[in-house]
N, C-alpha and C positions, 0 to 999 in steps of 0.2 A: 776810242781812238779819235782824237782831233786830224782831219784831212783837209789841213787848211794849205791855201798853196798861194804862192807868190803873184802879185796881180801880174798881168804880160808887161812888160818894155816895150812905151812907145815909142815909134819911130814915125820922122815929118820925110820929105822928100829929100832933105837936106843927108838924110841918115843912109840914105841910098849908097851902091849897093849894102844890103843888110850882111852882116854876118855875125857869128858868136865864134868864140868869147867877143863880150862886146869891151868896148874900153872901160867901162864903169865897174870888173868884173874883179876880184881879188887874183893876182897872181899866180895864188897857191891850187885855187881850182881849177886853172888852163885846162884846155885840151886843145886841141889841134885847129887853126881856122877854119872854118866851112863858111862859106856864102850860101843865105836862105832864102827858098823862094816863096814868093810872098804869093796866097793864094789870092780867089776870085774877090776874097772877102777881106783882103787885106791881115790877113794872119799869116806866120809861120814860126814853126819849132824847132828847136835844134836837135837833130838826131842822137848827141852827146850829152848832154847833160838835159833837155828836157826844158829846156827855156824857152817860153812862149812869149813872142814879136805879135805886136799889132799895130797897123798905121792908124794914125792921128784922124779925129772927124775932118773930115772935108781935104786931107790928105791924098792921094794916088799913085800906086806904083806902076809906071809904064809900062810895060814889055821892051824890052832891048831886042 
């Protein structure tokens, strides 16, 4: 069984807030907007479909 999986979707500061589906995403696989929070490590998932966010090197997401 190959368990090969999708590299994450970078994201710069400009991409801020994150959410999925993200614009790049085909139509037919929508699901519902959610805004994600981006951890300590600059990663985050989508609870829906499983799409993993990471910010860019030398990148930073604030706290609001």
């Amino acid at each position: 069984m190959n368990t090969t999986s999708a590299p994450a979707v970078e994201l710069d500061t400009k991409d801020l807030p994150a959410f999925c589906p993200n614009p790049n995403m085909p139509h037919w696989s929508s699901h519902p907007r959610v805004f994600l929070e981006i951890d300590g490590h600059g990663h985050a998932k989508c609870p829906y479909c499983g799409t993993e966010y990471q910010m860019k090197a030398g990148a930073v997401a604030h706290a609001h």
